[in-house]
Each structure stands twice: as C-alpha cells, then as structure tokens.
NURO-546076 format. One line per 5 residues: their letters; for each residue x, y, z of N, C-alpha, C. Coordinates in steps of 0.001 Angstrom, whole numbers. Layout:
A> X/Y/Z/X/Y/Z/X/Y/Z; ...
END
This chain:
XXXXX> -65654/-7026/-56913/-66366/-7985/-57748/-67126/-8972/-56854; -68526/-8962/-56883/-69042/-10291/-56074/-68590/-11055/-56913; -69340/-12675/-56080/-68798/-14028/-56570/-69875/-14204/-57333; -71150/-13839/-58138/-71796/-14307/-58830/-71007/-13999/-60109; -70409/-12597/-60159/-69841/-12252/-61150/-68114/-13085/-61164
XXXXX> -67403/-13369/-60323/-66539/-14718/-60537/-66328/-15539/-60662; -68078/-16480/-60158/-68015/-17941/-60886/-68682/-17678/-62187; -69374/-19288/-62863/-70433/-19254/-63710/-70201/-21167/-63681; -71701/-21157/-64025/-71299/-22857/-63843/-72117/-23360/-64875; -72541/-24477/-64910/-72732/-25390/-66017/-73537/-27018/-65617
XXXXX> -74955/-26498/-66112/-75353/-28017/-65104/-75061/-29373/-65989; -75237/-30729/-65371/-74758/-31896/-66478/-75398/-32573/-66395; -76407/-32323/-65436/-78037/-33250/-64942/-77078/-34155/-64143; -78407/-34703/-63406/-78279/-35866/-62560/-77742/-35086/-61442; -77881/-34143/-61373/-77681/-32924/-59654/-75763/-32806/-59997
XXXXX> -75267/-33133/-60780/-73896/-31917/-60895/-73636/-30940/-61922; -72963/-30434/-60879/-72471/-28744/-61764/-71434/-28693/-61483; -71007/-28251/-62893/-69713/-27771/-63256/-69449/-26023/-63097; -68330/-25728/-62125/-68042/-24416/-61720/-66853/-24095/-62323; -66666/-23172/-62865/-65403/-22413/-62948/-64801/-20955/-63038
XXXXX> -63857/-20838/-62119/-63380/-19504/-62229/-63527/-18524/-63188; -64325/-17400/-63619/-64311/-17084/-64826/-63131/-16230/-65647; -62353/-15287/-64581/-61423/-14115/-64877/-59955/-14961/-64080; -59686/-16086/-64022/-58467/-17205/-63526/-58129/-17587/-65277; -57562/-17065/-66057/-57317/-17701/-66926/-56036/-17971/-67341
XXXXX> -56169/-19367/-67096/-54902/-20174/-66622/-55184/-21682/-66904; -54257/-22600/-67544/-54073/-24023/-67323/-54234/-23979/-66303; -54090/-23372/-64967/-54239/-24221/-63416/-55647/-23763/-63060; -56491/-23432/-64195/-57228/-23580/-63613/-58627/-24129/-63194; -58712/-24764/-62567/-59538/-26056/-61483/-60774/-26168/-62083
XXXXX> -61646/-26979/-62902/-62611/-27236/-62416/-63354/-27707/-61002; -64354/-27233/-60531/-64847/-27101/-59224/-66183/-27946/-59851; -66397/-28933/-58632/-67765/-30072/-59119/-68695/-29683/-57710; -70211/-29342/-58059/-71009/-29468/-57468/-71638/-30987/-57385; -71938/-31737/-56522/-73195/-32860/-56406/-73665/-32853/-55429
XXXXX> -75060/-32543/-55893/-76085/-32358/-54930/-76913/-34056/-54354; -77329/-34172/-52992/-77755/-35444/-52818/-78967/-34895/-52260; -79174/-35883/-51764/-81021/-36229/-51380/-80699/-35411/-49843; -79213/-35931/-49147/-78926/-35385/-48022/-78035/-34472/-47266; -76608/-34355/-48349/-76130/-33443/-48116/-75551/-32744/-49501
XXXXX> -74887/-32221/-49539/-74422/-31555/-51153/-72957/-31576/-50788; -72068/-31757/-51570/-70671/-31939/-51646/-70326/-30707/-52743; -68947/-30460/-52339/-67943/-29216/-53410/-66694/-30110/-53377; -66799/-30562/-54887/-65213/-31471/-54988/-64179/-29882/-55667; -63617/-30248/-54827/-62759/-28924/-55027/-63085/-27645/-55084
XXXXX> -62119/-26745/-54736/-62816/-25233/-54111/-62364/-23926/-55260; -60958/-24228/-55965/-60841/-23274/-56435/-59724/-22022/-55840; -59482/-20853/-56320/-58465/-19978/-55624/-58593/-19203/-54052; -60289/-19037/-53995/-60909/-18369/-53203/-60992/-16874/-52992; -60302/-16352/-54208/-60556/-14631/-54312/-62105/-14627/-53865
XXXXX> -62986/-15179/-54361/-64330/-14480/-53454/-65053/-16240/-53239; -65949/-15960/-52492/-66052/-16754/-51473/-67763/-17929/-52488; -67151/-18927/-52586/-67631/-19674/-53844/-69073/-20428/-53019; -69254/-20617/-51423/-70500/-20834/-50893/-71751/-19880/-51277; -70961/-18218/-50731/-71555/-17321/-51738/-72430/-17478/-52952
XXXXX> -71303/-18083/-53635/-72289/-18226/-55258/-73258/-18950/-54939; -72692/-20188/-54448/-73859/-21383/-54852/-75238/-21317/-54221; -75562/-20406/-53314/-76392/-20003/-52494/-76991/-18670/-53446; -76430/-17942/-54038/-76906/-16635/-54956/-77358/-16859/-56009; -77315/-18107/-56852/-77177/-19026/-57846/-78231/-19778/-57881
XXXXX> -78918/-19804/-56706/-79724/-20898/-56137/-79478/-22429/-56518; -78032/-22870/-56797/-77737/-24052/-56367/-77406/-24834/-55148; -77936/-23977/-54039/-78281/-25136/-52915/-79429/-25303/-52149; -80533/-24738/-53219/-82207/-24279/-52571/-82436/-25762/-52075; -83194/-25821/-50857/-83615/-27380/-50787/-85264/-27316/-51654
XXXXX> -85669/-28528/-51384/-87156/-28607/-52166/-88068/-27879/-51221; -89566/-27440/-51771/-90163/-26973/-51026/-90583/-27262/-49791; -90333/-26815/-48642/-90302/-27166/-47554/-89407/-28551/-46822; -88194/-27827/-47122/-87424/-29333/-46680/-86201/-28228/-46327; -85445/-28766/-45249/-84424/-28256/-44408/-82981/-27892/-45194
XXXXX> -82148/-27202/-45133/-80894/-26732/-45903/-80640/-27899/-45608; -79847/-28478/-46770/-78676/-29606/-47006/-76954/-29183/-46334; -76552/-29712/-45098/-75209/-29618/-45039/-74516/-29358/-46744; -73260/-28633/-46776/-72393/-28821/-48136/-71006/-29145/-47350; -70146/-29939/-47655/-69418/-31010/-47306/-67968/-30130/-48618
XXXXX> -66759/-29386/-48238/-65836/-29220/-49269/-65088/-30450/-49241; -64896/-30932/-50544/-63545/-32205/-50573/-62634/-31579/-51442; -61356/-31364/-50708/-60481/-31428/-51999/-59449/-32987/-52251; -59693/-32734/-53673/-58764/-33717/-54151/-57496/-33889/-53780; -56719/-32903/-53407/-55582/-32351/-52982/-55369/-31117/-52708
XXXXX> -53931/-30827/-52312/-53896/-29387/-51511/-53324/-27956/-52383; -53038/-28116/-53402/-52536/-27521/-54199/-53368/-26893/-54497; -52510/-25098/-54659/-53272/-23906/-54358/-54361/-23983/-55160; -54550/-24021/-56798/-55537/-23972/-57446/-56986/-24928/-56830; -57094/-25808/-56163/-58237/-26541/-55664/-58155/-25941/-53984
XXXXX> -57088/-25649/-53192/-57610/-25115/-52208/-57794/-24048/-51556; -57324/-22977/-52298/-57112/-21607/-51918/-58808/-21653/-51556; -60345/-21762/-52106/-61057/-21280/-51621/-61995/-22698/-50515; -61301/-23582/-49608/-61564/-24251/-48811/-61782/-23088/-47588; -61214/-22082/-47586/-61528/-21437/-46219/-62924/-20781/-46298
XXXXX> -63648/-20893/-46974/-65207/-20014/-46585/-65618/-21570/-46305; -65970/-22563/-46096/-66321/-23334/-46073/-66285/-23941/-44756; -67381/-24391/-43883/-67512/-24835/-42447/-66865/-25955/-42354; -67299/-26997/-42975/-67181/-28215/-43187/-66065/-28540/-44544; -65107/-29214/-44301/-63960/-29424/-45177/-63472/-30872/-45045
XXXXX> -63383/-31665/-46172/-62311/-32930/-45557/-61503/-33120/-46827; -60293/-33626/-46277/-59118/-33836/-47077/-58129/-35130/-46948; -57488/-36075/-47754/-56746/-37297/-47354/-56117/-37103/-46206; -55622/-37694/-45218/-55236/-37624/-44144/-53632/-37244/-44482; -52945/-37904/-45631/-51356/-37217/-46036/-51194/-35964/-45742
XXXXX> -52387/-35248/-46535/-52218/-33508/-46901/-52481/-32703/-45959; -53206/-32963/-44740/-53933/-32737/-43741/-52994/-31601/-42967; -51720/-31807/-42918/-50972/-31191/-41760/-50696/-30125/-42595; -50432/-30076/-43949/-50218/-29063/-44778/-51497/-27972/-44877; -52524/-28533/-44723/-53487/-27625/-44518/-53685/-26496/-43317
XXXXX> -53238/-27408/-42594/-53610/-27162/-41449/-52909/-25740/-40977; -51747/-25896/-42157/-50192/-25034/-41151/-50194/-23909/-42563; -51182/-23954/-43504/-50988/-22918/-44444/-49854/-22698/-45155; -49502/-24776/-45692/-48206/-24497/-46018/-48098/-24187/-47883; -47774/-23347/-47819/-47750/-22706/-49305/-46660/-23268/-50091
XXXXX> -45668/-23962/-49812/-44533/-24831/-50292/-45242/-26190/-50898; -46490/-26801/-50068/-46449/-27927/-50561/-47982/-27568/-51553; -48930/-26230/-51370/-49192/-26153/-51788/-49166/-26014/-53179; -47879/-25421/-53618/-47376/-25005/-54573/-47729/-23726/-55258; -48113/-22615/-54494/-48683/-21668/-54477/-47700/-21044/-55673
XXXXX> -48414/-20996/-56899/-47662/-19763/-58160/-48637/-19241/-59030; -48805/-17945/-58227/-49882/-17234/-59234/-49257/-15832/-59849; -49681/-15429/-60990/-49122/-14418/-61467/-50170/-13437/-61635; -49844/-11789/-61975/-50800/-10976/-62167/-51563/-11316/-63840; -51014/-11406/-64737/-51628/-12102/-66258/-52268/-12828/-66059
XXXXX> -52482/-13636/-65195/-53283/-14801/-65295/-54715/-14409/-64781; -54484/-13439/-63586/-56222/-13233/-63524/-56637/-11704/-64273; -57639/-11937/-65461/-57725/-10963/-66333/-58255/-9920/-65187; -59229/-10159/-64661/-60070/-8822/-63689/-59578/-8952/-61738; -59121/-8320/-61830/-58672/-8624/-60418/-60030/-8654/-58728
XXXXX> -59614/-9413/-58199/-61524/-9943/-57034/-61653/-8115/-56391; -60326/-7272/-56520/-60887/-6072/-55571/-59604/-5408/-55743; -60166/-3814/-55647/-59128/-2778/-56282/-57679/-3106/-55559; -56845/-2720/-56436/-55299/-3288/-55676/-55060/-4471/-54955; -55754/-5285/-55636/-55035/-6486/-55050/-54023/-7025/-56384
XXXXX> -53081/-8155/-55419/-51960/-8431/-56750/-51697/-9727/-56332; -51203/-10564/-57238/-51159/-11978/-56983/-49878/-12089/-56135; -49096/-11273/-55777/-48187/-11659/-55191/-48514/-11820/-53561; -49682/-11383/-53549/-50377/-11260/-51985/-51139/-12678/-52006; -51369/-13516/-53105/-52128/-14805/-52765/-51229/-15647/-51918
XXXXX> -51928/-16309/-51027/-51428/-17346/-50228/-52962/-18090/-49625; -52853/-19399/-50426/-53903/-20437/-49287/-53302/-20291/-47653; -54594/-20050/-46783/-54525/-19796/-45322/-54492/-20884/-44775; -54005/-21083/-43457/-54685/-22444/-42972/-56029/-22469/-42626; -56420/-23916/-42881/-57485/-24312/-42552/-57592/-25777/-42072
XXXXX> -58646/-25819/-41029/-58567/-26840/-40140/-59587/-28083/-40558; -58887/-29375/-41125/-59554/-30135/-41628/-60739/-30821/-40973; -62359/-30849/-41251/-63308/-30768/-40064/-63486/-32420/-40266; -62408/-33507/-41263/-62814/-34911/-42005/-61821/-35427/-42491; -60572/-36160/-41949/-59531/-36950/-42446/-60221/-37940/-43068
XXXXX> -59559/-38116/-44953/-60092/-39368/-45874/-58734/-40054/-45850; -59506/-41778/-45551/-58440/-42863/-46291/-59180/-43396/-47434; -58263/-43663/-48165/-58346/-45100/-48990/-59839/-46047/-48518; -60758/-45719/-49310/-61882/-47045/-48838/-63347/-45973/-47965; -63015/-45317/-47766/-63894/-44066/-47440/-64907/-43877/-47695
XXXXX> -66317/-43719/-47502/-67258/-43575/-48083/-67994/-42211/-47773; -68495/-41347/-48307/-68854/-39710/-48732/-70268/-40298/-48766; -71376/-40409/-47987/-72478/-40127/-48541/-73705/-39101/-48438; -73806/-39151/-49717/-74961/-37985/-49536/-76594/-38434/-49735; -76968/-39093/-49383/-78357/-40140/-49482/-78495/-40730/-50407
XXXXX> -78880/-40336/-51280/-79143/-41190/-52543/-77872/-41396/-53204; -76408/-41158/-53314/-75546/-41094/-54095/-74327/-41702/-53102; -73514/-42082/-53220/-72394/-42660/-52571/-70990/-42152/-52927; -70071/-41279/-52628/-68954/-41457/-53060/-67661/-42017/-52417; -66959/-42903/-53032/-66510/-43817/-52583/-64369/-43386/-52379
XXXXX> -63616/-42915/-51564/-62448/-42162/-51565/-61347/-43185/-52336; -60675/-42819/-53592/-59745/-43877/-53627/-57888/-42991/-53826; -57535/-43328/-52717/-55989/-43008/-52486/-55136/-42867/-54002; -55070/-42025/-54430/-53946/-42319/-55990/-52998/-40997/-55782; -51888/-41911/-55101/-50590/-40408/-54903/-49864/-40514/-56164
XXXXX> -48989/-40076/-56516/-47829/-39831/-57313/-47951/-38291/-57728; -49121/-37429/-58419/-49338/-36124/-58092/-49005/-35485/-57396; -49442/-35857/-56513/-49441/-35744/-54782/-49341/-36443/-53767; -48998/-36327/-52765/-48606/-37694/-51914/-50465/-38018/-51438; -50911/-36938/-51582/-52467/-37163/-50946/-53791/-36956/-51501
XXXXX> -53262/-37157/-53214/-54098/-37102/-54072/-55699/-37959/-54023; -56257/-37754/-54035/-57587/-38949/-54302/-58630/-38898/-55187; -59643/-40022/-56075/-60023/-39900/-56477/-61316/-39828/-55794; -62806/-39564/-56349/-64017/-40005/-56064/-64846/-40846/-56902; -65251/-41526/-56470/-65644/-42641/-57197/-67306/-43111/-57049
XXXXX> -68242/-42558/-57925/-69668/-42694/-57875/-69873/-44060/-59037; -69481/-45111/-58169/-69850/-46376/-58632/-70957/-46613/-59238; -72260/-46226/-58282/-73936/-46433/-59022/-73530/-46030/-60233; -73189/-44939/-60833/-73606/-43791/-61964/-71967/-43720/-62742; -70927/-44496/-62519/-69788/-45306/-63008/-68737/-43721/-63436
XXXXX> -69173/-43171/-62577/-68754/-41638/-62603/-67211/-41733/-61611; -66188/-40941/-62506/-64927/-40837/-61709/-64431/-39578/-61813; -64602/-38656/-60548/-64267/-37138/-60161/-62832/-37358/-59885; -62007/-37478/-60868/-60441/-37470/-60879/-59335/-36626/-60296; -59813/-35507/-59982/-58769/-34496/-59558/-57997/-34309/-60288
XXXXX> -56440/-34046/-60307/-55143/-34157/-61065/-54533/-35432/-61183; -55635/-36294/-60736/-55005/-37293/-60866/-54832/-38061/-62040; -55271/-37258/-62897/-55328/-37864/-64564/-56575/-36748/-65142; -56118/-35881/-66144/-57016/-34966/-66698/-56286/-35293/-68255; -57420/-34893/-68955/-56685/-34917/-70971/-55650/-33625/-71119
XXXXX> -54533/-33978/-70181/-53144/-33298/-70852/-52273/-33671/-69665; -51148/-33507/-70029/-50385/-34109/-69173/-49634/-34050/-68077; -49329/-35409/-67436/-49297/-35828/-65992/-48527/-34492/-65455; -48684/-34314/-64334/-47377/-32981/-63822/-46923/-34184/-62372; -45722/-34923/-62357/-45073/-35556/-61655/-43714/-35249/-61061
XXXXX> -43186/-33798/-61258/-42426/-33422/-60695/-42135/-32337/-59590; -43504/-32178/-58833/-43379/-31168/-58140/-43012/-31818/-56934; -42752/-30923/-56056/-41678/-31828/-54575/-42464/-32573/-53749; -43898/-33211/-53535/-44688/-34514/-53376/-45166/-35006/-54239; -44482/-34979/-55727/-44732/-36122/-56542/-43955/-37302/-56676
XXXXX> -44282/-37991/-56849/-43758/-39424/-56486/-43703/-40255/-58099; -42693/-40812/-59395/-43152/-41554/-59956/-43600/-43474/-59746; -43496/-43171/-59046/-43401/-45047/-58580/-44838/-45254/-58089; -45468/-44126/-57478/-46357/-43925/-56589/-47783/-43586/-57896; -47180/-43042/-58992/-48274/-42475/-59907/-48697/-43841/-61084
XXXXX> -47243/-44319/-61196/-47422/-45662/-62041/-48540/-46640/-61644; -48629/-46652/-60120/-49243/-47377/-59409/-50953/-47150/-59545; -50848/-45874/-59155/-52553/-44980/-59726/-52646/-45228/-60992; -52240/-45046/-62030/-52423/-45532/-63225/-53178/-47110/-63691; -52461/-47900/-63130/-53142/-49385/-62979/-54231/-49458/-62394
XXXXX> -54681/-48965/-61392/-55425/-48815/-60619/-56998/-47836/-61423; -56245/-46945/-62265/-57111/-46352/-63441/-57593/-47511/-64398; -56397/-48097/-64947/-57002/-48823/-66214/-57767/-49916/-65519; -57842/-50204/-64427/-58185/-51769/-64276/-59606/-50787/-63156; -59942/-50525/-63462/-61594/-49413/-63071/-62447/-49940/-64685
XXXXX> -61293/-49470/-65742/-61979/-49671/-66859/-62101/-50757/-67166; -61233/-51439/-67192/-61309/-52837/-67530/-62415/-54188/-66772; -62712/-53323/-65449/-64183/-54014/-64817/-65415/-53306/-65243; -65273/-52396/-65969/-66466/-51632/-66683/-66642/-50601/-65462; -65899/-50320/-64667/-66872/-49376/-63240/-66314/-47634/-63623
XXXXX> -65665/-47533/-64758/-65969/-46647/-65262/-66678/-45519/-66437; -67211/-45109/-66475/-67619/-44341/-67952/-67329/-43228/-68107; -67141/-42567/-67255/-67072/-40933/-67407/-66183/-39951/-66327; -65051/-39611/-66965/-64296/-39311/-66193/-64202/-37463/-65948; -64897/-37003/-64818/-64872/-35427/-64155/-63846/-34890/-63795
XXXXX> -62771/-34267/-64464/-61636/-34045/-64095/-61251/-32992/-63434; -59691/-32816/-63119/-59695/-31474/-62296/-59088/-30613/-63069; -58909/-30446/-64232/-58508/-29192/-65809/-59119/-30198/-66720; -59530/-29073/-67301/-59967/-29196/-69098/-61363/-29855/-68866; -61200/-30668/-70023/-62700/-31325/-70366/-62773/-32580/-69838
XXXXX> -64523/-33221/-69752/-64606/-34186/-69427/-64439/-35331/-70678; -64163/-36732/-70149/-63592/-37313/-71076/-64372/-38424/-70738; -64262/-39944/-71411/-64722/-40814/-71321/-64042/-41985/-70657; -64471/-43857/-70747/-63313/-44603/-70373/-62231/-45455/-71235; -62680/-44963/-72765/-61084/-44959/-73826/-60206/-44282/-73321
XXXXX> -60663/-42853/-73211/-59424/-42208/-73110/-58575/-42375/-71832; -59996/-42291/-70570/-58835/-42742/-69527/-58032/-43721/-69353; -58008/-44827/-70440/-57378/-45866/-70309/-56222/-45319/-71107; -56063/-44976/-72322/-55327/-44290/-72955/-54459/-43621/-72202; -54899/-42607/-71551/-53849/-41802/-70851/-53126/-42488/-69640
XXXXX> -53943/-43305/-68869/-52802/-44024/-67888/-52201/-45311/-68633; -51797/-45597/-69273/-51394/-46602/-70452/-50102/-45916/-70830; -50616/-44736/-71249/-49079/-43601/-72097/-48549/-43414/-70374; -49038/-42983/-69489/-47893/-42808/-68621/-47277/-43354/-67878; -47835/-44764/-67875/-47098/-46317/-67640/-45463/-46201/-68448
XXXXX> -46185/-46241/-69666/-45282/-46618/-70822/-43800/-45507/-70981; -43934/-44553/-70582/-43289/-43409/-70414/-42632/-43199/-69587; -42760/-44217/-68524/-42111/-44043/-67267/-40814/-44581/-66912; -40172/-44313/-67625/-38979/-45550/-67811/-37643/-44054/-66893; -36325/-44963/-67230/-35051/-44179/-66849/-35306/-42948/-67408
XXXXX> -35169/-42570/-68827/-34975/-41003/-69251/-36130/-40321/-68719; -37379/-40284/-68411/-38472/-39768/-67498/-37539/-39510/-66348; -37489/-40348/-65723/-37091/-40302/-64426/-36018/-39491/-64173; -35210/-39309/-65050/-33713/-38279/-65032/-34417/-37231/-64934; -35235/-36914/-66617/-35648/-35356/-66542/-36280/-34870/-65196
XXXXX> -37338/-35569/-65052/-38190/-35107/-63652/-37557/-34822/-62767; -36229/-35942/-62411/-35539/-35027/-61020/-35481/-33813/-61357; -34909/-33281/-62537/-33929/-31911/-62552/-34795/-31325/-62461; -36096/-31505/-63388/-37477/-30160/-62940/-38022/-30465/-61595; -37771/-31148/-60776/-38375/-31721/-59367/-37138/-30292/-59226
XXXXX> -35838/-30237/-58831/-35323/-29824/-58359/-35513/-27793/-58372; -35453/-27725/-59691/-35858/-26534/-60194/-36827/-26142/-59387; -38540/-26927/-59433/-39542/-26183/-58783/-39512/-26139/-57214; -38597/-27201/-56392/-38469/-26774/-55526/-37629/-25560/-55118; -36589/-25268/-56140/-35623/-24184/-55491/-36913/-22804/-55439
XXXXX> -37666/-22715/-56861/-38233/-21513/-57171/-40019/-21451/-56142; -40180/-22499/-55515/-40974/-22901/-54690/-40811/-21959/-53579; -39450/-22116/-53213/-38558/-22381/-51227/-38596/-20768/-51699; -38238/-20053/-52512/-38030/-18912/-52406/-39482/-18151/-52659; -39811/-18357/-53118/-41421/-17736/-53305/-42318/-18071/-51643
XXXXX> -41994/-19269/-51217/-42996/-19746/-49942/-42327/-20248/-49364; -41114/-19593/-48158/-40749/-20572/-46772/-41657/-21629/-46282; -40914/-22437/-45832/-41858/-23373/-45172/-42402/-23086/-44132; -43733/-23134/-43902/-44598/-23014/-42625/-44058/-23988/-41669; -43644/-23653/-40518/-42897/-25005/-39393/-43787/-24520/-38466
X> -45045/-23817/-38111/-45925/-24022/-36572/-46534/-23944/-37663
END
C-alpha cells in the first residue's frame, strides 16, 4: 500500500491540515496536524508510521513551496511519545520532543511508549504479512529538546511549547497565540482523560487543567486541535478540564492505581524495557 493510499487529509485554511490514518481504525487513533509557515512547515504529531507520512505530504503536494521559492524545512513535533503519535517520527530528518520523553525515544522504549496494537484494528494491512504483533516504535534520535516557554517558529506563525504532564510526564501543548489556536495533544481531547498509564501522574494533570481553563479565561484561547476525535472550541475546553479537576478526588485516585497497575503488568510483558 503506498502512503497516498494510507493517509487522506483535510484542509482548515489558514495553511493547516488535518491528517489521518485511514485503515488505523481505532480510538488511538492520532490526529496528525500539518502547519505550513512562510518558513518552515511543522508535523504536530506523526502517527503509527506503517508507511512513511513525509511521503504523502510531498505526493499530496502539501509541501510545494510558491513559485520559485526554495523547499521549506518540515520540523516533526510530537506531543508525546506514545506509540500512536510516534511510531511514524522515524522517516522524518528533523524531530523535536519535550526534553522528559527524550531518552525514551531515543532507546526505542516501547514500555513507555505504550505500544498496544492489535490485528482488528488496522482494517488493510501497510504490506502482505505483516501483523501488529511486529509493531514497535524504533529509536529515534531527537534532532530538538522542548521546554516549557519554547518557541517553534515558522515565519509568519509562532508556536509557543507549553509543558502539561499528567498524561505523560512529557506531554506538551502548542500554542498559536496570534490565531488563539491550541494543538492539544492528549492533553485534553472531547473524551476522556487516560491518567493511568505508568507516566501518568494525577497531581501533575490537575495542574494542566488550570493551566487549560485559565488560557480561557484570558481569552488566548478559541479553538482547540486535538490529538483524537474532533475539534472543539473554548466552552468546551473549559468544561472538560473543570470535570477533571472536579473528579479528581480519593475514589479516582484508588481506581487509577489498580488500572495504573494492570497496564503496567500487561505493558512489561508485551515490551521489556529497553536499558541501552
């Protein structure tokens, strides 16, 4: 299967596109954000990487420059390291990732990735006999450690890195202030939080949450690009980090250990830990 025939995307004006896996059909699976700038072009998140998603965007002609003007660098960010956004970071020259997740990348660690794919889930498989039990994100060598306060620019557009763990210990958002645009990752999508996998943190997510509503509450948000499902507005994102404030109490916290515990046992056995 080429990759024209595995992606398909979706433009939203103002130079982004919406990508998604077409034969991944799955809750995990990722919306992928194109934004194109005046100077370089960014890929917020990559996706599984059964076929090689630079590919598309180049076959697609979403990275033609204007007439007579030089290829635009493309810049991969993932939001985090978890297989669904990074399995396809490896076709990609240029990669940067929070500096937390970094070593996990680096070492192809499929534990913290959380690597769980099944054969049902991808209806058409990328090439004869392959089987999901053979997926594993590879390492890859981060070419751009992000902190907290970070700035992504692509000439005319700015994106701005903001640290929100509890997801993940190295979750982040992007933040296109001019255009009041927030490329969320998992860090809040319209369904709910997943805070128990073995670098989720609740103390750490409560915290991102505030940090959500009070975006809205200075107006610097409108439109929130998420990393599953649909895009949403800044009611709802207030809404949803509000409910998982509110939710976060003792009985949360019980259940989550025990499923914290669960996905690590069924984790450790599916993906040893990478130690070189």
């Amino acid at each position: 299967m080429s990759a024209l025939e595995w992606f398909a995307h979706k433009p939203l004006g103002g130079g982004i596109f919406w990508i998604q896996e077409r034969f991944y059909e799955s809750g995990n699976r990722a919306n992928i954000w194109l934004v194109r700038g005046s100077q370089r072009d960014v890929v917020i998140d990559a996706g599984l990487g059964l076929r090689s998603l630079p590919d598309y965007l180049r076959a697609a002609g979403l990275l033609a420059p204007a007439e007579g003007a030089a290829p635009r660098p493309l810049l991969a960010v993932a939001t985090h390291v978890h297989f669904d956004h990074s399995g396809g970071l490896q076709h990609f020259e240029e990669v940067a990732v929070h500096s937390a997740e970094a070593a996990a990348l680096l070492r192809g660690d499929n534990y913290e990735a959380v690597t769980w794919l099944s054969d049902r889930e991808v209806a058409r498989p990328p090439r004869p006999g392959w089987r999901a039990r053979q997926f594993r994100v590879p390492p890859v060598r981060p070419s751009r450690l992000l902190q907290e306060g970070d700035v992504i620019s692509l000439g005319d557009r700015q994106l701005t890195v903001m640290h929100m763990p509890g997801h993940s210990r190295g979750s982040i958002c992007l933040h296109d202030k001019d255009h009041k645009i927030l490329f969320s990752g998992d860090v809040v999508y319209d369904g709910s939080m997943i805070d128990w996998l073995p670098y989720s943190r609740i103390s750490d997510y409560v915290t991102s949450c505030q940090r959500l509503m009070e975006l809205v509450d200075r107006g610097l948000v409108e439109k929130v690009l998420p990393g599953h499902f649909n895009i949403f507005g800044a009611e709802r994102l207030y809404r949803l980090a509000s409910n998982y404030i509110s939710q976060a109490g003792v009985c949360h916290k019980v259940s989550t250990c025990a499923m914290r515990s669960i996905a690590s046992i069924a984790l450790r056995i599916t993906n040893p830990r990478a130690t070189s």
